[in-house]
MARBA-3410 file (N, C-alpha, C, O; in Angstrom, 1 decimal):
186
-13.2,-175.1,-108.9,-14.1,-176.1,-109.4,-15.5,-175.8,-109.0,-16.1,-175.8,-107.9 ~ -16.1,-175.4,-110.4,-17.7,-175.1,-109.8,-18.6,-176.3,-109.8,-19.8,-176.0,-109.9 ~ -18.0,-178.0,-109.7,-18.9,-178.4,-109.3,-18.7,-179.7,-108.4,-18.5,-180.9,-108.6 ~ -18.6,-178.6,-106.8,-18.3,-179.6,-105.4,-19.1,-180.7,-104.9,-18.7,-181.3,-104.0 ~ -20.6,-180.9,-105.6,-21.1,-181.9,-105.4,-20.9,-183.2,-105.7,-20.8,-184.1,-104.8
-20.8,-183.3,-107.2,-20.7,-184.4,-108.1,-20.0,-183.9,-109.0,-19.8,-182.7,-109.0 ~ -19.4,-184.7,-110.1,-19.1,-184.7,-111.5,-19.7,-183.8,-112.0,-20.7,-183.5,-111.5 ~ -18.9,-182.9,-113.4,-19.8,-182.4,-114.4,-20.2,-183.5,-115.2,-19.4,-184.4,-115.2 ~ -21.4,-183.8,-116.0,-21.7,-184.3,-117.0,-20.9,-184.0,-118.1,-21.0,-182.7,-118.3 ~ -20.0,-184.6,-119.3,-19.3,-184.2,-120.4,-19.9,-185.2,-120.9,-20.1,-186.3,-120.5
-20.3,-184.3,-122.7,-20.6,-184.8,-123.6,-20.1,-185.3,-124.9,-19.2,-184.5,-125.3 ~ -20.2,-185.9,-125.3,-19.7,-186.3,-127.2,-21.0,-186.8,-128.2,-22.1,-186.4,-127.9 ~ -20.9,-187.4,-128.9,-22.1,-187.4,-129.8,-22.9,-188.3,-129.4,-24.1,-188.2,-129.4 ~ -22.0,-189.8,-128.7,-22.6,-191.1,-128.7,-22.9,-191.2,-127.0,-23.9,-191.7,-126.4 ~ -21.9,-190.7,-126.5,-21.8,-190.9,-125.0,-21.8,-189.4,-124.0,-21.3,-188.3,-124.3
-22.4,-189.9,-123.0,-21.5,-188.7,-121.9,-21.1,-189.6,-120.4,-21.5,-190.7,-120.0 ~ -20.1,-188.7,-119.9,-19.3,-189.0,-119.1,-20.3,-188.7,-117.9,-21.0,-187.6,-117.8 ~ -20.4,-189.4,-117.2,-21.4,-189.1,-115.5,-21.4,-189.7,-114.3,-21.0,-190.8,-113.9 ~ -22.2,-188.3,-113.7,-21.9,-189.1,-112.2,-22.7,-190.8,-112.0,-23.7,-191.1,-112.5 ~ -21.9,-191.7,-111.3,-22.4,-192.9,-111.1,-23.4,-192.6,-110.3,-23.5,-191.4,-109.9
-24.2,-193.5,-109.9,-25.5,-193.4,-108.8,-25.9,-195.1,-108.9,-25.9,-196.0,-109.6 ~ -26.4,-194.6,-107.5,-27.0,-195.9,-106.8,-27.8,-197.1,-108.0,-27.7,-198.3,-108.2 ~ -28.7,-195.9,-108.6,-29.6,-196.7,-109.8,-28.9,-197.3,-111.1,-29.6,-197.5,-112.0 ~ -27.3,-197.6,-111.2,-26.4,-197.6,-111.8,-25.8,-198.9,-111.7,-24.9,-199.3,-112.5 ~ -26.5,-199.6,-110.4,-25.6,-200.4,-109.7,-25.6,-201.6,-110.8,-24.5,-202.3,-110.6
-26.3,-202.1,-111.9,-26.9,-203.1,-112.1,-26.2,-203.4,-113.3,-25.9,-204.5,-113.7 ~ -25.7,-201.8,-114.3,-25.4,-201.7,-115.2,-23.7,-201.8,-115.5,-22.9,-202.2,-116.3 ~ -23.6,-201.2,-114.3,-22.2,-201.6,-113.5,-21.5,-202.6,-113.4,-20.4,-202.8,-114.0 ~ -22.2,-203.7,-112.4,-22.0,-205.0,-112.0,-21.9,-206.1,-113.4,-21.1,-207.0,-113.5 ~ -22.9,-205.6,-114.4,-22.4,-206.4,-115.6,-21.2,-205.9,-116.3,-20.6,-206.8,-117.0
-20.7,-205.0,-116.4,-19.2,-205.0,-117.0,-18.3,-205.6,-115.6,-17.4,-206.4,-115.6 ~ -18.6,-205.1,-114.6,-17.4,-205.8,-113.7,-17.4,-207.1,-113.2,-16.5,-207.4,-112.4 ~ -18.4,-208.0,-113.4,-18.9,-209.4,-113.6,-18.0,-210.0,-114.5,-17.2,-210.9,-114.0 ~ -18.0,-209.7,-115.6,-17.4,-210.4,-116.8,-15.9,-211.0,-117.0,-15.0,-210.2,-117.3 ~ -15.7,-211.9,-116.8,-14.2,-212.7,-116.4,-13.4,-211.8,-117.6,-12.5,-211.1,-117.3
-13.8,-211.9,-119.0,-12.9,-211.7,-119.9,-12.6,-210.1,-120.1,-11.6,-209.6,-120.7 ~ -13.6,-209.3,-119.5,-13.6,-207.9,-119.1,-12.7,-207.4,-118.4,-12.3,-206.2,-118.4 ~ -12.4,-208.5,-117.7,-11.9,-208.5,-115.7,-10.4,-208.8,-116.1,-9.6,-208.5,-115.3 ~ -10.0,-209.5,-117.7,-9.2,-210.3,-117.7,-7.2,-209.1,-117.5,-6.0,-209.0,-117.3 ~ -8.1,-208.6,-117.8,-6.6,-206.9,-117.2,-6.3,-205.9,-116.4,-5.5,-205.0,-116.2
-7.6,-206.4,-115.9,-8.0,-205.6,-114.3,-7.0,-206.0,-113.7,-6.2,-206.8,-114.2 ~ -6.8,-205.3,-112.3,-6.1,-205.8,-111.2,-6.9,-206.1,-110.2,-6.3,-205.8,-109.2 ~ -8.1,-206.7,-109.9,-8.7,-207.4,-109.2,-9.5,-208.6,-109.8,-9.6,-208.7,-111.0 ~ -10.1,-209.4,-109.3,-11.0,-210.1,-109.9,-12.4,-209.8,-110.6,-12.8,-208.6,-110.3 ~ -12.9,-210.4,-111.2,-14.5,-210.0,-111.6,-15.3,-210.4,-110.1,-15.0,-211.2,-109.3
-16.6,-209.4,-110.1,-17.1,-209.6,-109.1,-18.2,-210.5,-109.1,-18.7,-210.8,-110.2 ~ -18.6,-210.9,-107.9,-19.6,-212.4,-108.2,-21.3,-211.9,-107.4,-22.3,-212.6,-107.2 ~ -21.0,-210.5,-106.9,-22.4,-210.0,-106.2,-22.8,-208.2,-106.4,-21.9,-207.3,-106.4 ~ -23.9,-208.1,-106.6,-24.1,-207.2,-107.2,-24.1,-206.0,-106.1,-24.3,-204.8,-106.4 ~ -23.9,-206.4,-104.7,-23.5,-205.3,-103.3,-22.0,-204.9,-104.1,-21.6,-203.8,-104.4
-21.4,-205.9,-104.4,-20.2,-205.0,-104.7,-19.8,-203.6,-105.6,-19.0,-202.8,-105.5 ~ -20.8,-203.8,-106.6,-20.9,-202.7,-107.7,-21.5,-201.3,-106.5,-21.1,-200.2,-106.7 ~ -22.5,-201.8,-105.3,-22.8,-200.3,-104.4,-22.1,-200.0,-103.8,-21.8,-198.8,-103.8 ~ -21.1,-201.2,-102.8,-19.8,-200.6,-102.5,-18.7,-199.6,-103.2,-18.2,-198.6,-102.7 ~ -18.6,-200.3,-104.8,-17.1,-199.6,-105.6,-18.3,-198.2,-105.9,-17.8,-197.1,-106.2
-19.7,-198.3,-106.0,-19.9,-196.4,-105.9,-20.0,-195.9,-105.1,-20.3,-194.7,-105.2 ~ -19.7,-196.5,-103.4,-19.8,-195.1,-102.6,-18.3,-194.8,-102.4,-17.8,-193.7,-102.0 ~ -17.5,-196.1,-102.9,-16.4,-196.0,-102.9,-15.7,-194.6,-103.8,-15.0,-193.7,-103.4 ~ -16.0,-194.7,-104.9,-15.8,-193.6,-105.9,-16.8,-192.2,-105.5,-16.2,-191.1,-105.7 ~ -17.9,-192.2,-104.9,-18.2,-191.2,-104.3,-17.2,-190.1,-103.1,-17.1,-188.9,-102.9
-16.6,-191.4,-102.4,-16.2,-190.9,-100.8,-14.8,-190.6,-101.6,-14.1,-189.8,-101.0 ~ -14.3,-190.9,-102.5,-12.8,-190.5,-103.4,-13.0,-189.2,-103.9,-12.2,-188.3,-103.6 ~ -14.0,-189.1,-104.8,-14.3,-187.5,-105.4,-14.0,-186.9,-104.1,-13.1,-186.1,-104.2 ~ -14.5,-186.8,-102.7,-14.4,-186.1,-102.2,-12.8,-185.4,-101.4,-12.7,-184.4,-100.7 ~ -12.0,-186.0,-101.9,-10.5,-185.6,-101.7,-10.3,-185.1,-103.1,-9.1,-184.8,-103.3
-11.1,-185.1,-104.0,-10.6,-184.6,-105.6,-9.2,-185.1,-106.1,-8.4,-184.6,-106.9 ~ -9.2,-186.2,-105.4,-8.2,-187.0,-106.1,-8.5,-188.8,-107.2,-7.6,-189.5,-107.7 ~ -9.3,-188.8,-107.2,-10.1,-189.2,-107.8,-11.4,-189.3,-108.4,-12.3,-189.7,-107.7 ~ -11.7,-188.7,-110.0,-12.5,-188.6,-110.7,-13.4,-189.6,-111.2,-13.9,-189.0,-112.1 ~ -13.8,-190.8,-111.3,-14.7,-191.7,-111.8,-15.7,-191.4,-112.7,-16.8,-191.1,-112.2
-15.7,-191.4,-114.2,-17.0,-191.1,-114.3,-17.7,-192.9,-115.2,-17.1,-193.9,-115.6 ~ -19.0,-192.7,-115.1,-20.1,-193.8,-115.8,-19.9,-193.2,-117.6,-20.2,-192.2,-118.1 ~ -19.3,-194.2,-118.2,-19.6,-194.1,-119.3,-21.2,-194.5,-120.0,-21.6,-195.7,-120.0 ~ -22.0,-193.5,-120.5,-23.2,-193.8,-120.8,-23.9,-193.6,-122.0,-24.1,-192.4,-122.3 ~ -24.3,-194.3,-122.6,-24.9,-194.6,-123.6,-25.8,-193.6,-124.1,-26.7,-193.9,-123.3
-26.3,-192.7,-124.7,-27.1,-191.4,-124.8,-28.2,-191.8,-125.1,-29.0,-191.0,-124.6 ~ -28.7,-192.7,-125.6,-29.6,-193.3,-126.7,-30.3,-194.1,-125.9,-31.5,-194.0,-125.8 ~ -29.5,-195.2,-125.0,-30.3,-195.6,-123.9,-30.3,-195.9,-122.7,-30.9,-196.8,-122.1 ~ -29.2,-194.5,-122.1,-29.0,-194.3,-120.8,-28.3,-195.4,-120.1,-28.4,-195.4,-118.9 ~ -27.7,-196.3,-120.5,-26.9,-197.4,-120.3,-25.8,-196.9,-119.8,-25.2,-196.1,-120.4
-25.3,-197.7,-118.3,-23.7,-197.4,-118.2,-23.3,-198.6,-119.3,-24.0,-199.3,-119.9 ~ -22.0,-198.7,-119.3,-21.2,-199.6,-120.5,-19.9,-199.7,-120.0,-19.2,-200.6,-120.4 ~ -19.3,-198.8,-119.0,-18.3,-198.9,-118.9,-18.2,-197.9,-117.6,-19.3,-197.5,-117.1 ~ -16.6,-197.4,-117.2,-15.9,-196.2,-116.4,-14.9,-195.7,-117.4,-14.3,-196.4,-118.2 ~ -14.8,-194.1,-117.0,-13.6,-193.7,-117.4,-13.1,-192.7,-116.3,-13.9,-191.9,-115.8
-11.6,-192.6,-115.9,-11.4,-192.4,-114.6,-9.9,-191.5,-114.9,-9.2,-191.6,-115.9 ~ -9.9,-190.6,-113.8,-8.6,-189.8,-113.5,-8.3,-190.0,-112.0,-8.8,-189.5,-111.0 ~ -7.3,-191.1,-112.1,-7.1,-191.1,-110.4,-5.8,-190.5,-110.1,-5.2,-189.8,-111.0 ~ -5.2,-190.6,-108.7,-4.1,-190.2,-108.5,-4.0,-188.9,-109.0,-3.1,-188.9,-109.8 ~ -4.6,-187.7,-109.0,-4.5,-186.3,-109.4,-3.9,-185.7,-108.2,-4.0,-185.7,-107.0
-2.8,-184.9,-109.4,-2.0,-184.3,-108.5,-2.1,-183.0,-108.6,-1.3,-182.7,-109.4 ~ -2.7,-181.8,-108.1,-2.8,-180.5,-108.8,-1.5,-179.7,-108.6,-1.2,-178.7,-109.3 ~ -0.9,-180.1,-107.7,0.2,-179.6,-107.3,1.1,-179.7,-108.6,1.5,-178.8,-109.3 ~ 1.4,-181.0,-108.7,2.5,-181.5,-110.0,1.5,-181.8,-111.8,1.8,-182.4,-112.8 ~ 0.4,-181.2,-111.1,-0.3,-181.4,-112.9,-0.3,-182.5,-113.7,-0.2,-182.7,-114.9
-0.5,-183.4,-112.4,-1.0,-184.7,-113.3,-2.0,-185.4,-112.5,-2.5,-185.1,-111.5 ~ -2.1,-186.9,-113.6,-3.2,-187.9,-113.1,-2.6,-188.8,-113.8,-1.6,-188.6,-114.4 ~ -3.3,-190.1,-113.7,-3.4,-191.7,-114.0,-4.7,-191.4,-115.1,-5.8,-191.0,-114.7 ~ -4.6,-191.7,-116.2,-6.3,-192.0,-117.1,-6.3,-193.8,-116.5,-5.5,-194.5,-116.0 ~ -7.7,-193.8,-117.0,-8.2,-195.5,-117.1,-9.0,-195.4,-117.8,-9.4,-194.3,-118.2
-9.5,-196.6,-118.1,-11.3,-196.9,-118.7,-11.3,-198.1,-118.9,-10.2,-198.6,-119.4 ~ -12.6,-198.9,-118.6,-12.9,-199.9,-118.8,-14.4,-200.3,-119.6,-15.2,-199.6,-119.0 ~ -14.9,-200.8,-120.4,-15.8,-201.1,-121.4,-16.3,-202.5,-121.4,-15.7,-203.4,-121.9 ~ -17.6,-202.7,-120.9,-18.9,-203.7,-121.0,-17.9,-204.6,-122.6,-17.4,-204.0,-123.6 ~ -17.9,-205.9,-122.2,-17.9,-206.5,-123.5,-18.5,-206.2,-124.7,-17.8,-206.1,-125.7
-20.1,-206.1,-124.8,-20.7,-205.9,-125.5,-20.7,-204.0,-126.7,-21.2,-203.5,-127.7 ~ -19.7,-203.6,-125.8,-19.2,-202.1,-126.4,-17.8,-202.3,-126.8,-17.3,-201.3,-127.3 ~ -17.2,-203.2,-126.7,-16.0,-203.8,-128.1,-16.1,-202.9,-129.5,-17.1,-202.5,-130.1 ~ -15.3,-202.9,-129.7,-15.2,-202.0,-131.0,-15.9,-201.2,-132.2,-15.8,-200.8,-133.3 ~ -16.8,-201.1,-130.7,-17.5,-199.6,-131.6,-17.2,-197.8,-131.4,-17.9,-196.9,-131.7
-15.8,-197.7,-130.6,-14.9,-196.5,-131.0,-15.5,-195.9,-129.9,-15.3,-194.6,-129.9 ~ -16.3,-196.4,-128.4,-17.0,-195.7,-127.8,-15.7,-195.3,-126.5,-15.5,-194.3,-125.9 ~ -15.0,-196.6,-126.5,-13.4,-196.0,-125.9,-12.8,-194.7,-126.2,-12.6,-193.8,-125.4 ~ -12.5,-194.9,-127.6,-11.9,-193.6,-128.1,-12.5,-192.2,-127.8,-11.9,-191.2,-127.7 ~ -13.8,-192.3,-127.9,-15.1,-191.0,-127.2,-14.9,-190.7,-126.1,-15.2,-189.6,-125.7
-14.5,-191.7,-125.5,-14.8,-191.5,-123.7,-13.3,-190.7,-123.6,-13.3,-189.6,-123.1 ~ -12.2,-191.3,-124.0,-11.0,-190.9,-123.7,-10.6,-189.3,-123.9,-10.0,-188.5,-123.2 ~ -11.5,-189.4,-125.3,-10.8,-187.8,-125.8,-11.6,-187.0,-124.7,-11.0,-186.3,-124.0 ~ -12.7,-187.1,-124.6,-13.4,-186.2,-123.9,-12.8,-186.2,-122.4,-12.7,-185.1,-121.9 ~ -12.4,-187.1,-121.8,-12.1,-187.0,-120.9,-10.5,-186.4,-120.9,-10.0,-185.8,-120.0
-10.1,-186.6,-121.8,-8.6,-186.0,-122.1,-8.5,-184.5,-122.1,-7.7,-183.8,-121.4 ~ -9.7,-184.0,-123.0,-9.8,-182.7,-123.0,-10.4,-181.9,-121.4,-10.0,-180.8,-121.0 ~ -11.4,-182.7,-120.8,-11.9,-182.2,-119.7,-10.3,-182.1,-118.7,-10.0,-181.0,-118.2 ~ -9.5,-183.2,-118.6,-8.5,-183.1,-117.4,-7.2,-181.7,-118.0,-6.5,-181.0,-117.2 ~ -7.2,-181.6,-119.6,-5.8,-181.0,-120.0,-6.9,-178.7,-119.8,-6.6,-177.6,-119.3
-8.1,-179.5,-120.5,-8.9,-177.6,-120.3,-9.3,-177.1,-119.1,-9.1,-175.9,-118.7 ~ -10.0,-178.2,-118.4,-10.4,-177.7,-117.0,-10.2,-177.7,-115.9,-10.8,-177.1,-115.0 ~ -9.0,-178.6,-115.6,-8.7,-179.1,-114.7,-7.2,-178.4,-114.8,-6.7,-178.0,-113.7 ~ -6.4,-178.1,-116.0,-5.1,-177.2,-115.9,-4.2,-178.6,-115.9,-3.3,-178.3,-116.7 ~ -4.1,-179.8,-115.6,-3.3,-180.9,-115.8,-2.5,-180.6,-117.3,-2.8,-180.2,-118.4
-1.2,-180.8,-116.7,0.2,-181.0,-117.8,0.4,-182.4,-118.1,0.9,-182.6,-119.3 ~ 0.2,-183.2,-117.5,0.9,-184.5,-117.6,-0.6,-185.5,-118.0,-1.6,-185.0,-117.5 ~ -0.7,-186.4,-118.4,-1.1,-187.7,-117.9,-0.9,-188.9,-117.9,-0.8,-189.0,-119.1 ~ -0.8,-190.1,-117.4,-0.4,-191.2,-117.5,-1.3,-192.7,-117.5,-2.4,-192.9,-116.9 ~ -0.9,-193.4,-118.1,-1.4,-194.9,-117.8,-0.6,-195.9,-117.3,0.6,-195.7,-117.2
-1.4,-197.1,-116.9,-0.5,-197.7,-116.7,-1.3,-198.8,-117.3,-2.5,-198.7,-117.2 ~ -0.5,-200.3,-118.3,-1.3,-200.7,-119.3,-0.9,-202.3,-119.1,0.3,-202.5,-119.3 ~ -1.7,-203.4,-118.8,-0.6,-204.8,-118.7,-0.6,-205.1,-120.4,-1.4,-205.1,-121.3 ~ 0.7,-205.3,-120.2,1.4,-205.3,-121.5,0.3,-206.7,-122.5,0.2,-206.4,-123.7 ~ -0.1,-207.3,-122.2,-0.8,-208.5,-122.4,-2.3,-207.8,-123.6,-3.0,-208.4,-124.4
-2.3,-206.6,-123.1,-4.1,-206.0,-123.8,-3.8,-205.0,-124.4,-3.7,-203.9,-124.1 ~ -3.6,-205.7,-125.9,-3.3,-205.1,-127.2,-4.2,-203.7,-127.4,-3.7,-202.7,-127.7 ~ -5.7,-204.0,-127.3,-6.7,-203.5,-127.6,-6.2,-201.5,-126.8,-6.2,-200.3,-127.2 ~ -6.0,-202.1,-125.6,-6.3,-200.6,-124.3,-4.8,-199.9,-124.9,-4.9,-198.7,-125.1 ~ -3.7,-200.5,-125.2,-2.7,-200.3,-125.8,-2.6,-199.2,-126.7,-2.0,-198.2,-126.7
-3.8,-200.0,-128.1,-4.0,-199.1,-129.0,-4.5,-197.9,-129.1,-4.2,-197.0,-129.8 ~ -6.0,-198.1,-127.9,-6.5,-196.9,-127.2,-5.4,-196.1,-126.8,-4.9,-195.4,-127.7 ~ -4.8,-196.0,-125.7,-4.1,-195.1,-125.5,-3.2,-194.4,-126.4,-3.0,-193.2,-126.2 ~ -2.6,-195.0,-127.3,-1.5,-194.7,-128.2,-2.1,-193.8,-129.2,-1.6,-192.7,-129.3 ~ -3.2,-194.2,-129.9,-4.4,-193.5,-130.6,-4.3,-191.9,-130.4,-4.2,-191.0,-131.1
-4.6,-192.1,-128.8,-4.6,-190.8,-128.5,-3.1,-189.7,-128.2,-3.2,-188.7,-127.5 ~ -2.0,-190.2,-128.8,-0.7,-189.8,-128.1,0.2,-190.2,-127.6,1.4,-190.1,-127.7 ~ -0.8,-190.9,-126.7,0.3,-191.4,-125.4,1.6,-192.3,-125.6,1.5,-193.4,-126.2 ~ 3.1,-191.8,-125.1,3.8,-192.5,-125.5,4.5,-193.6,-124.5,4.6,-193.2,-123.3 ~ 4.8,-194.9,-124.9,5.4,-196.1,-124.2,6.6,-195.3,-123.4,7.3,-194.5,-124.0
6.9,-195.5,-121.9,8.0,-194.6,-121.3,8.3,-195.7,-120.3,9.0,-195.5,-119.3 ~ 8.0,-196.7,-120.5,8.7,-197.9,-120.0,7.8,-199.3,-119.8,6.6,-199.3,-120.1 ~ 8.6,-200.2,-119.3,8.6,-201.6,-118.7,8.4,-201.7,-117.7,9.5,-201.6,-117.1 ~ 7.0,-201.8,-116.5,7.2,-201.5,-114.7,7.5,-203.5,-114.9,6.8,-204.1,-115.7 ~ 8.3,-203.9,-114.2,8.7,-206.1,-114.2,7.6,-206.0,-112.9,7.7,-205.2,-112.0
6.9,-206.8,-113.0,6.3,-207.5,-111.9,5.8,-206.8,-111.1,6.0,-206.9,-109.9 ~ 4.8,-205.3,-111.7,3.8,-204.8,-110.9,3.0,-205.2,-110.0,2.8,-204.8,-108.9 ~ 2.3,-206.3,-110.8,0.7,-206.5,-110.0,0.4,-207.6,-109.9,0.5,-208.2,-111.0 ~ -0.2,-208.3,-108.7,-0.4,-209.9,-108.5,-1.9,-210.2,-109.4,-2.8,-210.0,-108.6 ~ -2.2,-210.4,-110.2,-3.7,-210.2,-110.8,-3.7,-211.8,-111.3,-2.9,-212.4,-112.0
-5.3,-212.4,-110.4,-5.2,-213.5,-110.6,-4.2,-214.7,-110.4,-4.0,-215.7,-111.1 ~ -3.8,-214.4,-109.4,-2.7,-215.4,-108.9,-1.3,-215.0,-109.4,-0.4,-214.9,-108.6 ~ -1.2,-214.7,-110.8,0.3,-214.4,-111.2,0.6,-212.8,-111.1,0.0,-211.7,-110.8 ~ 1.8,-213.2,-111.4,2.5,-212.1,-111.5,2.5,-211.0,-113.0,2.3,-211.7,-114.0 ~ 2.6,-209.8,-113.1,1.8,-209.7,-113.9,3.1,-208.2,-114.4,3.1,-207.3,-113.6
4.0,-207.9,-115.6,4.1,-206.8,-115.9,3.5,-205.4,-116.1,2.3,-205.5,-115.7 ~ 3.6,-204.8,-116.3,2.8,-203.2,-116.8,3.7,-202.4,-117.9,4.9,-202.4,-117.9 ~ 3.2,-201.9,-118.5,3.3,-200.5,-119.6,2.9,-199.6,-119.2,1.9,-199.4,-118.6 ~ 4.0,-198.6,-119.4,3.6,-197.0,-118.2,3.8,-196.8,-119.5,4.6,-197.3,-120.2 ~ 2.4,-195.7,-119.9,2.3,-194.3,-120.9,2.0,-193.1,-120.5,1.1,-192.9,-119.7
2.6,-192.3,-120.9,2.3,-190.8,-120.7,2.2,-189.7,-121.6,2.8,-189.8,-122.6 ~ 1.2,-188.5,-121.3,1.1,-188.1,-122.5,0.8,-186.6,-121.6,0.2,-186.3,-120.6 ~ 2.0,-185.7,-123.0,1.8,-184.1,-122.3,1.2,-183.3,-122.9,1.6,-183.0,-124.0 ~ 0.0,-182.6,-122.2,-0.4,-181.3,-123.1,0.1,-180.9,-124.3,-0.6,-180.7,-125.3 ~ 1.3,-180.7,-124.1,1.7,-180.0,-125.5,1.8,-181.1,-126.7,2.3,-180.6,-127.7
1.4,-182.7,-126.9,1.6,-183.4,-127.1,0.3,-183.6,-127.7,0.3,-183.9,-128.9 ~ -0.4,-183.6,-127.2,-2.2,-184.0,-127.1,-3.0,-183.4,-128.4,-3.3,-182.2,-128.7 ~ -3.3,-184.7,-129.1,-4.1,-184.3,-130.2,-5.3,-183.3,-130.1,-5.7,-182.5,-130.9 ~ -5.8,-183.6,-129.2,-7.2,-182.2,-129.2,-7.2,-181.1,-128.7,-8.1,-180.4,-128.3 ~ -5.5,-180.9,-128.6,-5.2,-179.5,-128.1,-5.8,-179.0,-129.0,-6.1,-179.6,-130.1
-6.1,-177.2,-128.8,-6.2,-176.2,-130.0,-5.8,-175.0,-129.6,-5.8,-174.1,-130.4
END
């Protein structure tokens, strides 16, 4: 990995994938603010804006075991974070990870998920050597569903009563999707 400092920057037309930073904190805090944003998270929305500096040194001090990747989804046009898109749990050993991504309300269905994903799909399957990758999806969020599926990924089970989010109890959708599987192979 030639880059032990930080993230590479990865590009697409509308967005690139980047390191978070301090000066980030603000653009951050408003997607992870947002109750209805929040509403398939596994934690709550946050109610102070120290917490957006916490979850980046938090994702800083992670990169540094390279088991978790974090990047700022950002707006090209106006340098805007809008979202994360993430490879956690990487295993190099067994060639895989966990994808995620999460998206600012206001970036709703303008396809900037689907940008973030692929690129990030192809960064973890070309440069990173990963065989495998996985989600994990509450069955409840049609929308992240369709994202993932979009790209391949296939339903490989029912996890009953994963995650306490928001007081209840909460199912999950495990997807997985293999290299050899992956639309932007070439």
């Amino acid at each position: 990995m030639h880059w032990e400092d930080q993230l590479p920057t990865l590009e697409s037309e509308r967005v690139s994938l980047r390191w978070l930073t301090e000066a980030d904190r603000d653009d951050l805090f408003a997607v992870f603010s947002d109750p209805e944003v929040m509403q398939h998270w596994s934690s709550a929305a946050w109610t102070e804006a120290a917490e957006a500096s916490s979850y980046i040194a938090s994702i800083h001090e992670y990169f540094g075991s390279k088991e978790l990747f974090q990047f700022g989804i950002c707006l090209k046009e106006s340098n805007t974070i809008v979202g994360t898109c993430t490879l956690s749990d990487v295993d190099f050993t067994q060639k895989r990870a966990e994808a995620g991504i999460i998206l600012g309300r206001p970036s709703w269905g303008m396809g900037l998920g689907t940008e973030s994903l692929e690129i990030l799909l192809a960064w973890a399957f070309k440069e990173l050597g990963l065989m495998r990758i996985e989600a994990d999806i509450d069955p409840n969020n049609p929308r992240s569903l369709a994202l993932f599926e979009k790209q391949g990924f296939q339903r490989e089970g029912l996890l009953r009563e994963r995650w306490r989010v928001h007081g209840e109890v909460q199912d999950t959708v495990f997807l997985g999707l293999l290299v050899r599987e992956w639309k932007g192979r070439s």
